[in-house]
C-alpha positions as CSV (number, residue, x, y, z in Angstrom):
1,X,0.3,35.9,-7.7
2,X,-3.1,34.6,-8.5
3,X,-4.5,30.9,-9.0
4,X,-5.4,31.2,-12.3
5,X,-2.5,32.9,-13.8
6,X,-0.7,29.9,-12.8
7,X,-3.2,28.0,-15.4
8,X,-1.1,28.8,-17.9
9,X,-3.3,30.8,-19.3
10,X,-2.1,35.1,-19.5
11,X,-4.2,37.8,-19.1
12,X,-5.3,38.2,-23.1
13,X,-6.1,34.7,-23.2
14,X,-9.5,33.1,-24.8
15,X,-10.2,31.7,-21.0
16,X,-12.1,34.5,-19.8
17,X,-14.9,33.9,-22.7
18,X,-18.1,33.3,-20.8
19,X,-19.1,31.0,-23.6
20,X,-18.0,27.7,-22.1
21,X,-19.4,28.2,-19.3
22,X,-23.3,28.9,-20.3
23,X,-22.6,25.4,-22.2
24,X,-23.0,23.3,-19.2
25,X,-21.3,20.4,-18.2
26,X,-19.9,19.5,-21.3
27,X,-18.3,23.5,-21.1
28,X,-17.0,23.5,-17.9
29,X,-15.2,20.4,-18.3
30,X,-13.4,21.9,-21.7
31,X,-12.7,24.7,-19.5
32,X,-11.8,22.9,-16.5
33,X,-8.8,20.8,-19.0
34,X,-8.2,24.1,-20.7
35,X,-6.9,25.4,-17.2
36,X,-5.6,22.5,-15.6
37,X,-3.7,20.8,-18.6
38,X,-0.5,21.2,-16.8
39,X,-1.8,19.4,-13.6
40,X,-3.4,17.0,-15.2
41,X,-0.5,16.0,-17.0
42,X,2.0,15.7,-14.3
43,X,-1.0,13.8,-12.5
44,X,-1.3,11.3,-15.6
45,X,2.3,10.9,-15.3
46,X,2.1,10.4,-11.6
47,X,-0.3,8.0,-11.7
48,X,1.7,5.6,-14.7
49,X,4.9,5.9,-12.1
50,X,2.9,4.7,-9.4
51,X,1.4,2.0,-11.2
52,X,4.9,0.9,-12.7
53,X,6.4,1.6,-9.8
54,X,3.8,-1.6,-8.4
55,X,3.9,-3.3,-11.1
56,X,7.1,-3.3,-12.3
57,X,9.6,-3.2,-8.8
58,X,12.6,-2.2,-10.7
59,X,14.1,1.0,-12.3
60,X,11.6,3.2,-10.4
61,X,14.0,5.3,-9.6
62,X,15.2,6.4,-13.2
63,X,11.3,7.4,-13.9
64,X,11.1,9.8,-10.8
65,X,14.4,11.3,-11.7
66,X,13.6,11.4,-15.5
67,X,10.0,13.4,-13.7
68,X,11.7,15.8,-11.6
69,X,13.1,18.4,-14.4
70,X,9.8,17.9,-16.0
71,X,7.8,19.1,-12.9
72,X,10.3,21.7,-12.6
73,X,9.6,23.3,-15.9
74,X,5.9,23.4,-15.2
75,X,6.5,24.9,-12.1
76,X,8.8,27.6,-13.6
77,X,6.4,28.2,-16.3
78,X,3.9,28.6,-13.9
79,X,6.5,30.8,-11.5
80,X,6.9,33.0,-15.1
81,X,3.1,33.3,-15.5
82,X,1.7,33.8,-11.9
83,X,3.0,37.8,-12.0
84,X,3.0,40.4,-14.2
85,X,6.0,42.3,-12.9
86,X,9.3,41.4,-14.8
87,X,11.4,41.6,-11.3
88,X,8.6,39.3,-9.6
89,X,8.7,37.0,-12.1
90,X,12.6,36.8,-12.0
91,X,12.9,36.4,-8.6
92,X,9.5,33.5,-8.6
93,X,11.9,31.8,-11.9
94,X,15.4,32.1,-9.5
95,X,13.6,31.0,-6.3
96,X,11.7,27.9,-8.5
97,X,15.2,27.2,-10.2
98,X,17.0,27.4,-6.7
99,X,14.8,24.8,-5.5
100,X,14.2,22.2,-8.0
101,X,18.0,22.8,-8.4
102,X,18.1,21.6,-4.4
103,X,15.7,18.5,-5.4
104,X,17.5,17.0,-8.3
105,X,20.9,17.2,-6.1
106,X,19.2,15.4,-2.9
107,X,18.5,12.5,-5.4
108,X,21.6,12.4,-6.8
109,X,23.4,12.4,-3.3
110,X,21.0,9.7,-2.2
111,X,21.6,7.6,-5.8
112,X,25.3,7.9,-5.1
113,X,25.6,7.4,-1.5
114,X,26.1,4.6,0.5
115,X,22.1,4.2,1.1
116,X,22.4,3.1,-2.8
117,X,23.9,0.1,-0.9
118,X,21.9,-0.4,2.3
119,X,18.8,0.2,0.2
120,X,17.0,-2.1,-2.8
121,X,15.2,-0.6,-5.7
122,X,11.9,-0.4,-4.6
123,X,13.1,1.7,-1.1
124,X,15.5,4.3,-3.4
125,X,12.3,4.8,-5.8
126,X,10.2,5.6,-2.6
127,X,12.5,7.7,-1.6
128,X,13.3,9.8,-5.0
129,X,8.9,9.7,-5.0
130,X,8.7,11.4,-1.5
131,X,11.4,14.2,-2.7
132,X,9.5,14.8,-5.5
133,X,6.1,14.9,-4.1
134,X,8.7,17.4,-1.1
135,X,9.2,19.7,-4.1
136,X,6.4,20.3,-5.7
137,X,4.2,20.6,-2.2
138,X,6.8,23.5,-1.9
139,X,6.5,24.9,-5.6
140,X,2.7,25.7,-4.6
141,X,3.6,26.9,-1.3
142,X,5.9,29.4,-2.8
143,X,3.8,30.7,-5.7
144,X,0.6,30.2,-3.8
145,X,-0.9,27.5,-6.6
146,X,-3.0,25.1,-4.8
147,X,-3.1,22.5,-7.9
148,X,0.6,21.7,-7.0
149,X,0.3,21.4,-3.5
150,X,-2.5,18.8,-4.1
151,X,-0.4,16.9,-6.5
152,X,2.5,16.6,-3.9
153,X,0.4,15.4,-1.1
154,X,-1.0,13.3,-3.8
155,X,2.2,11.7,-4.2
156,X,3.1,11.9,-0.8
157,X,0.2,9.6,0.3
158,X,1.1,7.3,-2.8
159,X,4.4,6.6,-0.9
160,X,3.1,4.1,2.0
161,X,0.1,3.1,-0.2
162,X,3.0,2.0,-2.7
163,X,4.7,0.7,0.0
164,X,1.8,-1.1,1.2
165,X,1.1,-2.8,-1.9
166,X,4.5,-3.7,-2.2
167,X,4.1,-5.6,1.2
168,X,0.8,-6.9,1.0
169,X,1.1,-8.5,-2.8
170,X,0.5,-11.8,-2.2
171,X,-2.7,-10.8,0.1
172,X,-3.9,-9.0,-2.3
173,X,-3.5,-12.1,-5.3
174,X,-5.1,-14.2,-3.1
175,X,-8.3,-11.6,-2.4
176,X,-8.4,-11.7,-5.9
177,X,-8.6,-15.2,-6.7
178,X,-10.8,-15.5,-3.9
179,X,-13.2,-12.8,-5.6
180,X,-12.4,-14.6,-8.9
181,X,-13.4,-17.9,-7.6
182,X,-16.4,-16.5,-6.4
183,X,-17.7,-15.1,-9.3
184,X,-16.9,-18.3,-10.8
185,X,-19.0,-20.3,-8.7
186,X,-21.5,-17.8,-8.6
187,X,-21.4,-18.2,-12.9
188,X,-21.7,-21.9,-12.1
189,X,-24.6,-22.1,-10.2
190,X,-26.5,-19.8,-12.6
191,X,-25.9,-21.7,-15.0
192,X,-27.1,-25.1,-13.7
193,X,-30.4,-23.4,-12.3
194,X,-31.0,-22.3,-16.5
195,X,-30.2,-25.4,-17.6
196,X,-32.6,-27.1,-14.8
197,X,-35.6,-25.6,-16.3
């Protein structure tokens, strides 16, 4: 099971051209999104689900369950791709299945629970992030693909920072209208030394 299989990218693939490379920067980063499209999707998706999740404070939940069978496809595609062995790659695809199968029924038993009712939105959408950011921590464990276990600590650490944020709104309005004011005045006083000479 190697890293870079799990790149989506098989054996025959145009990857392995050294061509990108002796291109510099420029090549390494087509390379680099060539590889890691899969990550950096489910990253870009991570990172507008935290943001609504901030912004927004309600439905939360539907956008984490709506991202769970998503990140289980990628991770059984990546299960599929990681070995060349047709019984490997069944038993990587049944053991991915299995899991994200285990996921999706934790949120539905926490969506229909009681907790639904000792909980508001904002605490069930932390709680469907930190199962999500639980499975796909162990989707890289199990097939040994680091990109996934950095995008569920990711999303594990986005939990109290969301949480955080959630708490500490109206500090943080205020910083900014302080900083806002600031720059005003600091605008201000510009100003009146250009117009002063």
């Amino acid at each position: 099971m190697a890293s870079d299989a799990a790149g989506f990218a098989g054996p025959d693939s145009d990857l392995d051209d050294k061509s990108d490379w002796q291109d510099g920067l420029g090549g390494f980063l087509r390379l680099a999104v060539r590889r890691g499209w899969p990550y950096l999707g489910l990253l870009a998706l991570s990172l507008i689900g935290i943001c609504w999740a901030n912004l927004a404070h309600r439905h939360s939940t539907l956008y984490w369950s709506l991202m769970t069978p998503l990140c289980a496809i990628v991770c059984v595609v990546a299960a599929w791709r990681s070995s060349a062995e047709h019984h490997t790659r069944v038993r990587l695809v049944a053991l991915q299945a299995g899991q994200w199968l285990a996921v999706v029924v934790a949120m539905y038993l926490v969506g229909v629970s009681d907790l639904r009712d000792l909980l508001n939105d904002d605490a069930l959408g932390l709680m469907m992030l930190t199962l999500l950011s639980l499975g796909l921590f162990i989707s890289g464990l199990n097939l040994m693909i680091w990109q996934f276990c950095v995008l569920g600590m990711f999303l594990a650490v986005s939990v109290p920072v969301i949480a955080w944020v959630e708490a500490a709104s109206v500090l943080l309005i205020l910083l900014a209208a302080v900083i806002v004011s600031l720059a005003l005045v600091r605008l201000w006083v510009q100003l009146r030394r250009r117009t002063a000479l």
